[in-house]
ZAMARGU-4260 file (C-alpha; in steps of 0.2 Angstrom, whole numbers, plus 5000, padded with zeros to 4 digits):
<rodrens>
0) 4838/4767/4874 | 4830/4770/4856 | 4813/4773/4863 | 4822/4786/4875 | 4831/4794/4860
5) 4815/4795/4850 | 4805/4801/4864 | 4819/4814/4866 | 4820/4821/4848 | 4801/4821/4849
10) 4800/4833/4863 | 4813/4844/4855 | 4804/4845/4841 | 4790/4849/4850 | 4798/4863/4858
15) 4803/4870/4839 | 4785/4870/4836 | 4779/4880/4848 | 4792/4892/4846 | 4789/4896/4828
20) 4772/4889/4825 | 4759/4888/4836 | 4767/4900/4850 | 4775/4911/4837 | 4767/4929/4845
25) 4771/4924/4862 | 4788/4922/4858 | 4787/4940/4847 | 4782/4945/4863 | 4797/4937/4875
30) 4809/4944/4861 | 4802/4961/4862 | 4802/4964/4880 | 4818/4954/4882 | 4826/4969/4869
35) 4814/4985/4878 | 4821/4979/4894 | 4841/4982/4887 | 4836/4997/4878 | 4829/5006/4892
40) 4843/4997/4905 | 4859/5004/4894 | 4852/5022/4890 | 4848/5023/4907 | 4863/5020/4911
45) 4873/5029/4899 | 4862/5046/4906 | 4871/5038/4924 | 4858/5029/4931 | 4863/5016/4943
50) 4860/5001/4936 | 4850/4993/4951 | 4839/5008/4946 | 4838/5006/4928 | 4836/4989/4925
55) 4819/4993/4938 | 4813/5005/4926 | 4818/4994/4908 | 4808/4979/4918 | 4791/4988/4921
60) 4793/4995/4902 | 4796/4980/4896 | 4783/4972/4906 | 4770/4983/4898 | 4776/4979/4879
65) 4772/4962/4885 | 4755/4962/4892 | 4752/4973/4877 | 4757/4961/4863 | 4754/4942/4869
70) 4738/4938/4863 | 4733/4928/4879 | 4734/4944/4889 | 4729/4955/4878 | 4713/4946/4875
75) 4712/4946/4896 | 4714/4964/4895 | 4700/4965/4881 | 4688/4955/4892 | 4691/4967/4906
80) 4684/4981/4896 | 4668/4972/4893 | 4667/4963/4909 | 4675/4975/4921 | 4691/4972/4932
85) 4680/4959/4944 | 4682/4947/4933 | 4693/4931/4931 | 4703/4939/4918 | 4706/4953/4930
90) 4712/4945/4944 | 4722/4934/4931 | 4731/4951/4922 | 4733/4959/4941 | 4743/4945/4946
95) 4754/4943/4932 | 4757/4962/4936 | 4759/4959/4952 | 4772/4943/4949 | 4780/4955/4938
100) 4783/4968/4949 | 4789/4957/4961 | 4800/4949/4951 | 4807/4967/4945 | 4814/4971/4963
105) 4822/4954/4963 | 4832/4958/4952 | 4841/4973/4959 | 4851/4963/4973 | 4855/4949/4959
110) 4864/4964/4949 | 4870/4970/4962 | 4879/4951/4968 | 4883/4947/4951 | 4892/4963/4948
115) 4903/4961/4962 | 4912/4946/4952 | 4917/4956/4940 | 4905/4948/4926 | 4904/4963/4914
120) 4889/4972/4915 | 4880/4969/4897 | 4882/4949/4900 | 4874/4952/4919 | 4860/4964/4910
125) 4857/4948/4896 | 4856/4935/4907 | 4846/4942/4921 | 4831/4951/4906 | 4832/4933/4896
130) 4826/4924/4914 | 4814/4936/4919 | 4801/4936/4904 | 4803/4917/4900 | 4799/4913/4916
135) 4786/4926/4915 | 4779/4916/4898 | 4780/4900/4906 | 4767/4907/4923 | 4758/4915/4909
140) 4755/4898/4901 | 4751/4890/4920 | 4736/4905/4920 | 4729/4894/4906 | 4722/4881/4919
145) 4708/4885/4929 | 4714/4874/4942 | 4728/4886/4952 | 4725/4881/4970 | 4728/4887/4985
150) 4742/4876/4987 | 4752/4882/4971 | 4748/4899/4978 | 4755/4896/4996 | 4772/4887/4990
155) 4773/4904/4980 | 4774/4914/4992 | 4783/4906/5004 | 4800/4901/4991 | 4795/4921/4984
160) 4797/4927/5000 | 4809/4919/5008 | 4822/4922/4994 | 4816/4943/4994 | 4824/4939/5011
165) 4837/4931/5007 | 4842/4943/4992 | 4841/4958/5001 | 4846/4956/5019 | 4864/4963/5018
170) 4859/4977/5007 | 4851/4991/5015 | 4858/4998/5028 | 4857/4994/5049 | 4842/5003/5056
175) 4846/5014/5071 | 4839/4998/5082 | 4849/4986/5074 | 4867/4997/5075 | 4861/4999/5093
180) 4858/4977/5096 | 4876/4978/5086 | 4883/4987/5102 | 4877/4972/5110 | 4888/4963/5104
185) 4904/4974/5106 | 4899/4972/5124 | 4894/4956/5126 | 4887/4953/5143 | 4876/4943/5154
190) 4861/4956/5153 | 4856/4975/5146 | 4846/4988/5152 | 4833/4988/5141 | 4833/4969/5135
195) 4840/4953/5139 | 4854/4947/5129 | 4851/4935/5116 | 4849/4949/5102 | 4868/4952/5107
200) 4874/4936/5105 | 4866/4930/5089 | 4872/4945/5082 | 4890/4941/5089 | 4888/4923/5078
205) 4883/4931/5062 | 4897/4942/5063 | 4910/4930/5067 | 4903/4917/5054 | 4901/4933/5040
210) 4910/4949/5046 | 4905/4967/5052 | 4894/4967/5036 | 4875/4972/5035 | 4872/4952/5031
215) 4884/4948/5045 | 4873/4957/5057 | 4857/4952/5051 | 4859/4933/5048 | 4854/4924/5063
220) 4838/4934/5060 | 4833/4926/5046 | 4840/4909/5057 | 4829/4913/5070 | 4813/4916/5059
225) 4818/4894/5048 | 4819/4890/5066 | 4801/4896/5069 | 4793/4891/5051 | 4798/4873/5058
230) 4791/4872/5075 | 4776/4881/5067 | 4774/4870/5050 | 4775/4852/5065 | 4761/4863/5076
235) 4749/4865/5063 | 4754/4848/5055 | 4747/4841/5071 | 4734/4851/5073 | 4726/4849/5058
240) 4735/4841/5043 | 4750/4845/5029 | 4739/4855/5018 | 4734/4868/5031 | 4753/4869/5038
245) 4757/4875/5021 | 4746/4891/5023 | 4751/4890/5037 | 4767/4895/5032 | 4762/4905/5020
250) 4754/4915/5033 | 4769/4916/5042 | 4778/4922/5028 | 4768/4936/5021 | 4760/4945/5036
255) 4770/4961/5040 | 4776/4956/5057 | 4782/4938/5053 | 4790/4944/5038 | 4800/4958/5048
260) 4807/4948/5061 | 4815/4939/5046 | 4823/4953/5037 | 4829/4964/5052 | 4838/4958/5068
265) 4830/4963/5085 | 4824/4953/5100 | 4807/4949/5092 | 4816/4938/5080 | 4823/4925/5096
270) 4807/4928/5103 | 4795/4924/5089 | 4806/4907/5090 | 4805/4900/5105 | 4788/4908/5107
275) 4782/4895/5092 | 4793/4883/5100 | 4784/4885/5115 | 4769/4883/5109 | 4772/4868/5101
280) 4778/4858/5118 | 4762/4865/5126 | 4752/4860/5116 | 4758/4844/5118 | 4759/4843/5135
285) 4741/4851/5137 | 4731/4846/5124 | 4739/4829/5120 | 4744/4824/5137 | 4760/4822/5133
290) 4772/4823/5149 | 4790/4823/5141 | 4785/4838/5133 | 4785/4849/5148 | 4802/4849/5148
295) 4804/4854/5130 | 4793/4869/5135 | 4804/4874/5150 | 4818/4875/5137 | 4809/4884/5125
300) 4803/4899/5138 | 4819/4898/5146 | 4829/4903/5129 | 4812/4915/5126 | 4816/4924/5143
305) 4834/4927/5137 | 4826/4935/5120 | 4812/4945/5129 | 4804/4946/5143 | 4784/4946/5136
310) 4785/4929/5136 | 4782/4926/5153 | 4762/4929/5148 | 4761/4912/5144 | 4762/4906/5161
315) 4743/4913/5166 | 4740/4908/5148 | 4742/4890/5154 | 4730/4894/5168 | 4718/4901/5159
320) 4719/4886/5148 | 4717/4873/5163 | 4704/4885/5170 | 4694/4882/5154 | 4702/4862/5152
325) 4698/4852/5165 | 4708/4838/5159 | 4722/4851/5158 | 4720/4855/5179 | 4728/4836/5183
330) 4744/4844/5178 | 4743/4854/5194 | 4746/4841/5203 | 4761/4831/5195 | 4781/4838/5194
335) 4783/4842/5174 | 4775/4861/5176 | 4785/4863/5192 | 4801/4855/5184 | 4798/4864/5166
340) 4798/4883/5176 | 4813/4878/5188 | 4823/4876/5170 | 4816/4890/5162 | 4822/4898/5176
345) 4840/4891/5177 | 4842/4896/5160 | 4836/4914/5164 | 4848/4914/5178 | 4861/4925/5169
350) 4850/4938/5168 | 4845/4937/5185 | 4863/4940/5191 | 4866/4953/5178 | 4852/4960/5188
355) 4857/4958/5204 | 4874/4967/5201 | 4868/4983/5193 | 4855/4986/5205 | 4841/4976/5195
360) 4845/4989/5182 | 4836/4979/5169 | 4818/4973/5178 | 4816/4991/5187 | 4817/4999/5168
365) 4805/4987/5160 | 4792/4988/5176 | 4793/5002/5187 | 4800/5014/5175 | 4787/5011/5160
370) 4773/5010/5172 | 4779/5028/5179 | 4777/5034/5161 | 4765/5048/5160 | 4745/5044/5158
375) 4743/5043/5139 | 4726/5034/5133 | 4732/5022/5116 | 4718/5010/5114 | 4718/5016/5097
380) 4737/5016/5092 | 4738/4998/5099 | 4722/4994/5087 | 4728/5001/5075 | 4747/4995/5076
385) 4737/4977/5077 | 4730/4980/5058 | 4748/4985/5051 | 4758/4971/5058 | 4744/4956/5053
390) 4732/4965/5041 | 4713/4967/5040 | 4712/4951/5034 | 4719/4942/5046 | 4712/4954/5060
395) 4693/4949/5054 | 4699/4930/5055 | 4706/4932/5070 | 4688/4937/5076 | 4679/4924/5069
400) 4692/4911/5077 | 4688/4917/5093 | 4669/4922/5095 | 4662/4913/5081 | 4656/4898/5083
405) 4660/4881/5072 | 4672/4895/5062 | 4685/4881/5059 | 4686/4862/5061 | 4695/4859/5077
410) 4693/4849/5094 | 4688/4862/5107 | 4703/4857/5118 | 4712/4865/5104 | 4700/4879/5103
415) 4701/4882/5121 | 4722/4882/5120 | 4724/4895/5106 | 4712/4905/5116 | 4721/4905/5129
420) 4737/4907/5121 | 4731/4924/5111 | 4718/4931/5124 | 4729/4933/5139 | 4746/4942/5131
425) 4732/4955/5118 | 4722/4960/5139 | 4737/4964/5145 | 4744/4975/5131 | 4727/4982/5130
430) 4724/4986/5148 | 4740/4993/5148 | 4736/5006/5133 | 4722/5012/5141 | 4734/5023/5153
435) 4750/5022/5143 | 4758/5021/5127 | 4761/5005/5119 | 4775/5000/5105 | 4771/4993/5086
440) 4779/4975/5089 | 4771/4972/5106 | 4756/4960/5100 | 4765/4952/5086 | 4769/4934/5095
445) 4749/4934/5102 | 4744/4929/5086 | 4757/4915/5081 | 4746/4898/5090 | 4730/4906/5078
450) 4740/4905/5060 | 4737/4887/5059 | 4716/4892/5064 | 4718/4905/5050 | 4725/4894/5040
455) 4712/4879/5042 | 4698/4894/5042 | 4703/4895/5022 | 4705/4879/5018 | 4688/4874/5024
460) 4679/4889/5017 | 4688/4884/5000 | 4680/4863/5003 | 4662/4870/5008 | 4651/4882/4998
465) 4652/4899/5008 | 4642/4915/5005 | 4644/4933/5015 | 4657/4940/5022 | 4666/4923/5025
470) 4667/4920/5005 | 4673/4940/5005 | 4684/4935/5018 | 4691/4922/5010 | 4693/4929/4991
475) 4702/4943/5003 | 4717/4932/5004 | 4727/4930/4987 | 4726/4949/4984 | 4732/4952/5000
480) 4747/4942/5000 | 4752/4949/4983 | 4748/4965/4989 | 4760/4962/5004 | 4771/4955/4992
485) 4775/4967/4979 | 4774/4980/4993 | 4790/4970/5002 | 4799/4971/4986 | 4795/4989/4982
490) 4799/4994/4997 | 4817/4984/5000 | 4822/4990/4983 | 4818/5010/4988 | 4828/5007/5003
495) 4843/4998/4996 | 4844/5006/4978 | 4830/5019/4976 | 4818/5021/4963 | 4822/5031/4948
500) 4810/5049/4947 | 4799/5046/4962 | 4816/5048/4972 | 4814/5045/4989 | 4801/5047/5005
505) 4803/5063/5017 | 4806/5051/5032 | 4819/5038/5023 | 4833/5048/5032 | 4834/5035/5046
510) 4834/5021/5031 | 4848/5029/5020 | 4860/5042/5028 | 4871/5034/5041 | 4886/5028/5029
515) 4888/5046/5020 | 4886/5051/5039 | 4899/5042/5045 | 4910/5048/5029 | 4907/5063/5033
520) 4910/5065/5053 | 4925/5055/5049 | 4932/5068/5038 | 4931/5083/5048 | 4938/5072/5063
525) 4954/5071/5054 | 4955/5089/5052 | 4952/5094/5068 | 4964/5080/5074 | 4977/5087/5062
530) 4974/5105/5069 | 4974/5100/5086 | 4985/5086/5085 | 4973/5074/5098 | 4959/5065/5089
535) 4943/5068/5096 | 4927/5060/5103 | 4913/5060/5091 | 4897/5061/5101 | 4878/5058/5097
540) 4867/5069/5105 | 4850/5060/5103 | 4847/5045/5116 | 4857/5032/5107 | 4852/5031/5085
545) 4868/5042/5081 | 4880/5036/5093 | 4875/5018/5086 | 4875/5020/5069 | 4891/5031/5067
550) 4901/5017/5078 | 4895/5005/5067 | 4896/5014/5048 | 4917/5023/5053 | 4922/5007/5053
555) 4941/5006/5058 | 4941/5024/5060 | 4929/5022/5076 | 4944/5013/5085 | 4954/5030/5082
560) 4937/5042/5084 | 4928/5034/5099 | 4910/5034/5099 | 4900/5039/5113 | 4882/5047/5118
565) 4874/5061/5127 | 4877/5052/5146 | 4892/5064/5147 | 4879/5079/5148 | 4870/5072/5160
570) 4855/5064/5148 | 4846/5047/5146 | 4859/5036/5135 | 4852/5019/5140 | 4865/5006/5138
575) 4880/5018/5135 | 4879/5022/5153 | 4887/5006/5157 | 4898/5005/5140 | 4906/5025/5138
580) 4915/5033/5152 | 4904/5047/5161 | 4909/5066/5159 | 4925/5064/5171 | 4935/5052/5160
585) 4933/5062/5147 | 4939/5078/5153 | 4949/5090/5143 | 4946/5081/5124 | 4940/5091/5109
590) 4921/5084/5104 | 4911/5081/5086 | 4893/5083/5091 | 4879/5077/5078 | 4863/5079/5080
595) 4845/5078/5071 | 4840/5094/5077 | 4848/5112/5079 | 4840/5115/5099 | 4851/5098/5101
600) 4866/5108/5100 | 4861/5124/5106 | 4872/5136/5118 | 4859/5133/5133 | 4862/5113/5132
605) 4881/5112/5128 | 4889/5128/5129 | 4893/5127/5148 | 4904/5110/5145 | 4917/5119/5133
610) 4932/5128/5133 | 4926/5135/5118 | 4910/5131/5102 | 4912/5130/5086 | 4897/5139/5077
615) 4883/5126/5074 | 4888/5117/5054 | 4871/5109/5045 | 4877/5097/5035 | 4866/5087/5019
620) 4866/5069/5015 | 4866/5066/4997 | 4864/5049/4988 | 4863/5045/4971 | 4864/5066/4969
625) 4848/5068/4978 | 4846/5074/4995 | 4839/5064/5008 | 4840/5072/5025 | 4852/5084/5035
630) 4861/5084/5051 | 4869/5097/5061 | 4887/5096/5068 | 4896/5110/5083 | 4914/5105/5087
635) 4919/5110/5106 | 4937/5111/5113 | 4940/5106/5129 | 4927/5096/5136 | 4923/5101/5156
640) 4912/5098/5169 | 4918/5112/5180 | 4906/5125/5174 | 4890/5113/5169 | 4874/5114/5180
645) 4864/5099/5185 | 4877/5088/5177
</rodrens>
């Protein structure tokens, strides 16, 4: 117990030294940010700057008084003049600025939490400065090593990321998909027009476990995505070993499309799930010869099909793969596969009645319908949509993986089986953007079996010497993920709290504006309500964002204001055919039409269903006292179809 006591009074001592000895201008330096940071933060805030906003602004000001007095980085920054920004030091200082950055935008949503329990704001401000920039000093002493692998880097970014995640997925608001998925789950049914319905139901369970709340909505997105990382982190665990399931994950958490499915809730986030999941089981059952895992994979695509249907393009994947595996073909002639489809099937079995008592609604809109579309040549969107959701990076790997030879260190079953896997769902999307247009998401689970290659792809180029474009390739990948990283903060804190001065992008209207919307609309229903004495019908007149987001963001006043879309003209509304009434039920009420645009609402589209129009009202969207967008409100009394046209 002495020795312990000693050693204790030691270390403490220890700590003294370097405080006011040794270390004495890096803690100048700590001190003075730390005080920069609360300067800038209170006069910012006393001018009425929001103080997500101006604790952003204190942090990168006080970042800068720190690079520029301790003598570590200042000495970096010396070295870089003489050597140029190729150098060690360079990358050193650029990702202290990048970690800075970061960390900056992390702040934001912790202000924002912490405020809500009613700490007072100076102690929030103290606490949250003090943290930042000594756990700046302590990664700046960490930089002192030569030795920062690719491991330290990996578990960075996946504990960075996920709590960007975590931190700012109730804050901004529902995207016009997302308040539309909400409507699933006011409706909750066996099937929808447009997807199957698993969005719907998850969505039901994060609301029921959290509220109607932004968090509430989005949760079993970020469910979904932990569910993937572990099917993904045992796949490449068995494919290779622990170290390249790490990067793995890494991977997994950085690239833009694996990182979205996390933060916002569609049916991509279920998908990307079961689709790892099913990987997983099949490679198993193909690769490993493992028959009990059939049936794990008839679970997962069952569960897949109830997310989206592009999973089904793993069944010619599997016989491409036995095509190219001859030990896989024996398969063909046992039960497993046969059994594994039949309870992928019976899972799916909702949607096929759904189906088959709405006129196979659902099946005839993704197939027929899409392939009716008119010819449009989109080779190049889909290419380019490829490069934003996995990045050049990973598209050059990706390359390499598949057509270079010896490019990672693997059995050429496996080879062969994440070929297959990627190969067959890409040809399809690309065949079919050669006549039509495609969508941004569409690819994004192809390239889920070739993370753990990737992953291995830089771990072995970082074990061998490497010259070319595979050591470019592979010194690509740390400013990459940063890259990504800062840009994910940036961008969540532009959308949940702005950013001070650079204000805030032309097209953020669909990002920012739906809550004072709603405020709005709601506002000029009770005064025509009080006028009129009847409350009316609020209706969005494009194909379903407005309608969405307003029934989402009037809250209680939607149950008095109902919500509906432009099917009561006549026009495309996807699913609020089957939720709102058609034009007859809703004869004789007054109407609040919002729209985008002005020809939305002109007298040639809407004039004819009215007793009388309003003249057309433009209305602005302000937040934080800048505009952001505009919409354009008519009001019409009477609502009829008696003198409508082609109704």
């Amino acid at each position: 117990m002495t020795d312990r006591f000693a050693r204790l009074i030691s270390g403490l001592r220890n700590v003294a030294e370097f405080a006011l000895n040794a270390r004495r201008a890096l803690f100048i330096a700590v001190l003075g940010a730390l005080i920069i940071d609360l300067v800038v933060f209170f006069v910012l805030g006393w001018f009425g700057v929001r103080p997500e906003k101006a604790q952003f602004v204190g942090g990168i000001f006080a970042a800068a008084f720190f690079a520029r007095f301790d003598p570590l980085i200042g000495n970096w920054l010396i070295q870089i003049g003489s050597r140029g920004f190729g150098s060690q030091y360079g990358v050193r200082v650029a990702g202290l600025a990048a970690v800075a950055l970061f960390a900056v935008s992390l702040r934001s949503p912790l202000f924002n939490i912490t405020l809500s329990f009613d700490i007072p704001l100076v102690v929030v401000a103290i606490i949250l400065s003090g943290v930042s920039f000594l756990l700046l000093a302590w990664l700046r002493r960490t930089l002192l090593s030569t030795e920062v692998t690719e491991f330290t880097i990996a578990w960075c970014a996946i504990v960075a990321l996920f709590v960007l995640r975590l931190l700012y997925i109730g804050l901004p608001e529902l995207i016009p998909e997302e308040a539309y998925y909400w409507l699933y789950s006011q409706n909750l049914a066996l099937g929808y027009l447009d997807h199957p319905p698993m969005v719907g139901w998850l969505i039901a369970f994060g609301e029921a476990v959290f509220g109607t709340t932004e968090f509430g909505v989005r949760f079993s997105a970020l469910f979904c995505w932990l569910i993937g990382a572990g099917f993904l982190f045992k796949m490449a665990s068995d494919q290779f070993d622990r170290a390249t399931a790490i990067v793995t994950l890494a991977l997994y958490s950085a690239l833009p499309f694996f990182f979205g499915v996390g933060v916002t809730i569609a049916p991509d986030a279920p998908l990307v799930a079961a689709w790892v999941a099913a990987l997983y089981f099949l490679r198993l059952a193909l690769v490993d010869q493992r028959s009990n895992a059939w049936f794990g994979f008839g679970i997962a695509v069952g569960l897949g099909m109830l997310s989206k249907y592009t999973i089904v393009l793993l069944g010619p994947a599997v016989l491409l793969f036995m095509i190219l595996h001859s030990p896989a073909r024996q398969w063909l002639r046992r039960p497993q596969p046969y059994i594994a489809a039949f309870v992928a099937l019976l899972i799916f079995s909702p949607v096929l009645y759904w189906n088959a008592t709405h006129a196979w609604a659902s099946f005839m809109f993704q197939g027929p319908r899409r392939m009716a579309m008119p010819s449009e040549f989109a080779l190049h969107q889909l290419l380019l949509d490829i490069l934003v959701l996995i990045t050049p990076s990973a598209a050059i790997a990706i390359l390499a993986i598949l057509f270079v030879p010896r490019t990672i260190p693997s059995q050429s079953s496996d080879r062969r089986f994440v070929f297959a896997c990627a190969i067959v769902p890409i040809a399809v999307f690309t065949i079919y953007s050669l006549r039509h247009e495609t969508k941004l998401n569409w690819t994004g689970p192809a390239f889920l079996g070739l993370l753990p290659c990737i992953a291995a792809q830089i771990l072995g180029a970082t074990r061998t010497a490497q010259t070319g474009w595979r050591l470019v390739l592979i010194r690509s990948w740390v400013p990459t993920t940063m890259a990504l990283a800062v840009s994910y903060g940036v961008l969540l804190q532009l959308i949940s709290f702005g950013l001070p001065v650079i204000g805030y992008p032309p097209k953020a209207q669909r990002f920012l504006s739906w809550n004072n919307l709603a405020m709005q609309v709601s506002e000029r229903a009770q005064v025509l309500a009080q006028s009129h004495g009847s409350d009316p019908w609020i209706v969005g007149m494009d194909k379903h964002y407005i309608a969405s987001e307003l029934a989402f963001y009037l809250g209680d006043p939607a149950s008095r204001f109902p919500v509906t879309s432009r099917q009561i003209f006549g026009r495309d509304a996807l699913m609020f055919h089957f939720w709102n009434p058609e034009s007859a039920a809703v004869a004789g009420r007054n109407m609040i039409l919002v729209a985008r645009n002005e020809s939305d609402l002109s007298d040639e589209l809407v004039k004819q269903y009215f007793v009388q129009l309003d003249p057309i009202e433009k209305i602005v969207i302000i937040r934080d006292g800048e505009v952001v967008g505009s919409y354009y409100l008519r009001t019409g009394l009477g609502f009829s179809t008696a003198g409508a046209t082609g109704s």
